[in-house]
C-alpha positions in Angstrom: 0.0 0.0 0.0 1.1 3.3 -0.7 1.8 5.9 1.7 -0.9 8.1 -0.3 -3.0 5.2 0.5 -1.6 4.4 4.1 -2.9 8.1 4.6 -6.3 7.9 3.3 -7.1 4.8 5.3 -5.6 6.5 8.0 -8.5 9.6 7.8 -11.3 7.2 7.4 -9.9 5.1 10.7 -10.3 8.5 12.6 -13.6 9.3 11.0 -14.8 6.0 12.3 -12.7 6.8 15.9 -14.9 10.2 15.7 -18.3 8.7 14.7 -18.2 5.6 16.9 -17.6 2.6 17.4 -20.2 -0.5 16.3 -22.6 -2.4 18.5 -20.3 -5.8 18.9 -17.4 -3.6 20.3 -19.8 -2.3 23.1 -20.9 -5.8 23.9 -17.0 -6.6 23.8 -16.4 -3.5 26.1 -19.3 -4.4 28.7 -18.0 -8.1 29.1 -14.5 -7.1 29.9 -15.8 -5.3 33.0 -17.9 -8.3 33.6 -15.2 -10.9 36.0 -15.9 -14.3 36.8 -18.3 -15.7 34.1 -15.8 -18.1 33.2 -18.4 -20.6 32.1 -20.6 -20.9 29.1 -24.3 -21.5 30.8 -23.6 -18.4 33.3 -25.5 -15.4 32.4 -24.5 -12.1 31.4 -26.1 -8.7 31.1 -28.6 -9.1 28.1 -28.3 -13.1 27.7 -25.0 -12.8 26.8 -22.7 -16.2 27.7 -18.9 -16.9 27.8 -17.4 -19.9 27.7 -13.6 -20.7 28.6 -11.2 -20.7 25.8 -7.4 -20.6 27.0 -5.2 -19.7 29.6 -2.3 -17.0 28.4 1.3 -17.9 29.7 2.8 -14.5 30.3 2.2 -10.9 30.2 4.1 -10.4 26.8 1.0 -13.1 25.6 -1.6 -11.0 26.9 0.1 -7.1 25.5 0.2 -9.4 22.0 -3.4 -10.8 22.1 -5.0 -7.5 23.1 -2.7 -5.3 20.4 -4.4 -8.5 18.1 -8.0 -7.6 18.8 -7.7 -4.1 19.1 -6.1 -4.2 15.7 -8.4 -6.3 14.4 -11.6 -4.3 15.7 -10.7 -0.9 14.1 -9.5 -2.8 10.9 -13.4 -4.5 10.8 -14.7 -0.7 11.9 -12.9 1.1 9.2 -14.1 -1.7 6.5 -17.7 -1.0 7.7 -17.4 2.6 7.7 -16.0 2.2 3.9 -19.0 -0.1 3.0 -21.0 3.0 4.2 -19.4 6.0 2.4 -19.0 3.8 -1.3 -22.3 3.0 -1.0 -23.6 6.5 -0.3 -21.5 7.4 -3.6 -22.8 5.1 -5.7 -26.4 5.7 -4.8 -25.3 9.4 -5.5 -23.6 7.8 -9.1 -26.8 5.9 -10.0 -28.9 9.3 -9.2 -26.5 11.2 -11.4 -26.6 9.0 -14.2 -30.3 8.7 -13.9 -30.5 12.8 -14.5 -28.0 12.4 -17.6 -30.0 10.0 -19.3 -33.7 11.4 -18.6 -32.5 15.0 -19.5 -29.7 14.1 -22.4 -30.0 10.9 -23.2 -26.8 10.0 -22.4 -26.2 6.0 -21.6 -24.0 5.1 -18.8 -21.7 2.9 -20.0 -21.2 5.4 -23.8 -18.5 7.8 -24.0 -19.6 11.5 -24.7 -17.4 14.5 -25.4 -19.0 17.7 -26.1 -17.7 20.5 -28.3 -18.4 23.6 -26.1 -17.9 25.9 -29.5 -20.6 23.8 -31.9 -22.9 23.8 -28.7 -22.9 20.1 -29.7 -22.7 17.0 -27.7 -21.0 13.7 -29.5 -21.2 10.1 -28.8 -17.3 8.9 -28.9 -16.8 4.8 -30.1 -14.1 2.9 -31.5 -14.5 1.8 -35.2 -14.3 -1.6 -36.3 -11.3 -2.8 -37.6 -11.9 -4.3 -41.0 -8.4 -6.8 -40.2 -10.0 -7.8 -37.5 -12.7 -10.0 -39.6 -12.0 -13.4 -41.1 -13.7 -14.8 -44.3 -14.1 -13.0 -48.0 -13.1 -9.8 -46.6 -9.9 -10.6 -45.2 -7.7 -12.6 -42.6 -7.8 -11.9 -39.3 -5.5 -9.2 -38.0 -2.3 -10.1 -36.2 -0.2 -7.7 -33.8 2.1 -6.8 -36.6 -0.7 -5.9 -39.4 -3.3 -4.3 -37.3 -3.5 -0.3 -37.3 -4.5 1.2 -34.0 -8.2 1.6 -33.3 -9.4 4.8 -34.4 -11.7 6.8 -31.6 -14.6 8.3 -34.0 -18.1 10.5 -32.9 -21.2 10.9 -34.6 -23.6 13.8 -33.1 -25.6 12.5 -30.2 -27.6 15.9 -29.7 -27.3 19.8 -29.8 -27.3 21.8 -26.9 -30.1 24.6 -27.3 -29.3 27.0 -24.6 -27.0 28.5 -21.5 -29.2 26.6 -18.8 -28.6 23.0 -21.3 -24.8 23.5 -21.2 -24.2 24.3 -17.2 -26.3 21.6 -16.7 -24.8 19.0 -18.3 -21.1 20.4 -17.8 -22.3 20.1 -13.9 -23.8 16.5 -14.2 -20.6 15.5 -16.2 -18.3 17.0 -13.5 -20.6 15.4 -10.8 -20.1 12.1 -12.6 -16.5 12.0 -13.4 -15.7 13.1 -9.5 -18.2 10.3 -8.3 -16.7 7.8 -10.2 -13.4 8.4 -8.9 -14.3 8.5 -5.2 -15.7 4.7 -5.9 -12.6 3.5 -7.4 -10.7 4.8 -4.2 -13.3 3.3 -1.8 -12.8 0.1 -3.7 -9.3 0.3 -4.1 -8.4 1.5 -0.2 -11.5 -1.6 1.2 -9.3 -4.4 -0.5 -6.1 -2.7 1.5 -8.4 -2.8 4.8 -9.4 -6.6 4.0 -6.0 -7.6 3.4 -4.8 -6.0 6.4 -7.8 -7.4 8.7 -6.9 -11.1 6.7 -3.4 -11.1 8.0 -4.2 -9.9 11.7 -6.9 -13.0 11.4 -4.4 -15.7 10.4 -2.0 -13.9 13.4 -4.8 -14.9 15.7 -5.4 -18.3 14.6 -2.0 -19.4 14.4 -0.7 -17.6 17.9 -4.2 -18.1 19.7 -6.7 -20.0 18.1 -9.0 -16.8 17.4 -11.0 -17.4 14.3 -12.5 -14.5 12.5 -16.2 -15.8 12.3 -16.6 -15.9 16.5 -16.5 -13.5 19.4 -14.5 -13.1 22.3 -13.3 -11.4 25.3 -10.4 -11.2 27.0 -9.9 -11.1 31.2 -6.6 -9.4 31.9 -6.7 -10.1 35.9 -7.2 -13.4 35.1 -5.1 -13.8 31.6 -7.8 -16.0 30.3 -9.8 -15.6 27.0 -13.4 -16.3 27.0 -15.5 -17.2 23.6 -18.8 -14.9 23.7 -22.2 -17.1 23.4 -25.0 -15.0 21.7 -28.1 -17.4 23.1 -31.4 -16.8 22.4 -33.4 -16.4 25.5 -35.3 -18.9 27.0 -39.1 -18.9 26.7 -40.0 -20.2 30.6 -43.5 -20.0 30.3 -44.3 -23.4 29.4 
């Protein structure tokens, strides 16, 4: 990851740190201050359950496993929070799009390029290749024989007034700025997952911590307890 990157992800960890954290941290937070409910079967606050799941040998163990989880919680926070903000720019993508093609008809996945001087607005594609065919009209192009692909327009529409042009200079600005800021969401939640997948193979290896439970760790006691979500008992019958 780059240290552009590095920086990014850096901001949207203290966005998250600034916002708050998720619900499974609290529940994580309560049961640490919770001592004694070594056993899965003893009630906690809310009909949450622990069970015992090792012993730690030292305190160097117990700095490691906490820097593990604490690690690993802000990594899962900061992939959540990203979730959030791509989705909130694609929804604002789709809306953009959506204005484009009702008011210009202009199709989201067509290129466009509009000649401010001729007021005119051109659809941009690549013309066929005639090497590029096999049969009667000729063999199929190799690397060596094939020209370049040549970008050409035809005229997808004129633009009739002031109000037309800022408005679709605007939605093309929107657009082209939107697009971006989901390729960098994308691009910086694959850096988070591949962070969060190397803090979870830490865990398993040094702890036996696996990524799809929950736990909590007692540091008077140096023990680590699996969290039990249990559905609550119906004792009316």
């Amino acid at each position: 990851m780059d240290k552009r990157t590095a920086a990014l992800v850096g901001i949207v960890g203290a966005l998250v740190a600034t916002i708050g954290c998720t619900t499974l941290f609290f529940v994580w937070q309560s049961l640490d201050h919770n001592k004694g409910q070594n056993l899965c079967g003893v009630n906690a606050p809310g009909g949450i359950q622990k069970e015992f799941h090792r012993q730690l040998a030292d305190a160097q163990q117990s700095a490691r496993l906490q820097e593990l989880l604490r690690a690993r919680r802000i990594l899962n926070d900061n992939a959540a929070a990203i979730v959030r903000m791509h989705t909130g720019v694609t929804r604002n993508l789709a809306a953009v799009n959506a204005a484009l093609q009702k008011e210009f008809g202009v199709a989201a996945g067509h290129r466009y390029h509009y000649e401010q001087k001729q007021k005119v607005l051109y659809e941009v594609f690549r013309a066929e290749n005639p090497l590029s065919r096999t049969g009667k009209d000729g063999p199929a192009a190799t690397a060596a024989n094939a020209p370049s692909p040549r970008a050409e327009r035809r005229v997808h529409r004129a633009i009739e007034s002031a109000e037309q042009e800022k408005r679709l200079v605007g939605l093309t600005a929107q657009k082209a700025q939107l697009t971006r800021c989901a390729v960098f969401f994308q691009q910086i939640h694959r850096a988070q997952l591949a962070r969060l997948q190397a803090v979870n193979q830490k865990l398993i290896v040094d702890f036996d911590v696996q990524p799809d439970r929950h736990y909590t760790y007692d540091p008077d006691a140096k023990a680590v307890y699996r969290v039990c979500l249990q559905q609550p008992t119906d004792t009316s019958r």
